[in-house]
C-alpha positions, 0 to 999 in steps of 0.5 A: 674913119681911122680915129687914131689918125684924125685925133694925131692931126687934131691934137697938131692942129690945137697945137699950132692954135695954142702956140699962138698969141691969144689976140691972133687966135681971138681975131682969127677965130671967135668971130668965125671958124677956120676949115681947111684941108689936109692932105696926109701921106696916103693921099687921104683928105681930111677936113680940119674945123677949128673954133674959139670960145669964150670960156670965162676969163679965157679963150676955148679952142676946139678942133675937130677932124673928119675924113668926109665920111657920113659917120665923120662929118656928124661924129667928128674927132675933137680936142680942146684946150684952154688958152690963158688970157 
């Protein structure tokens, strides 16, 4: 798995996460998580998990990417952030 490329499209997807209000990402995300796929200009598939947890006072997003792969599926690319409630 190209890390460079799945952290690049782990680091967007938080990104998308943290823009929103913390009352979309509780209802979409700490009951349950998002998995989608992505298609990247080379015509590869990646797999996009995203999580939320309650992390004290705030909410703990958590994204993680993997190209299918063996390695990629038990080791994937995560990144994480902090939302403000």
């Amino acid at each position: 798995m190209n890390r460079s490329k799945a952290r690049a499209i782990a680091v967007e997807k938080l990104g998308y996460w943290v823009g929103e209000a913390a009352s979309e990402v509780g209802e979409r995300l700490l009951d349950g998580s998002v998995r989608e796929r992505y298609v990247d200009e080379q015509g590869k598939t990646w797999t996009i998990a995203s999580k939320a947890f309650w992390d004290g006072e705030d909410i703990r997003v958590v994204v993680s990417v993997d190209d299918g792969g063996l390695l990629s599926s038990l080791f994937p690319e995560s990144q994480s952030d902090v939302i403000r409630v």
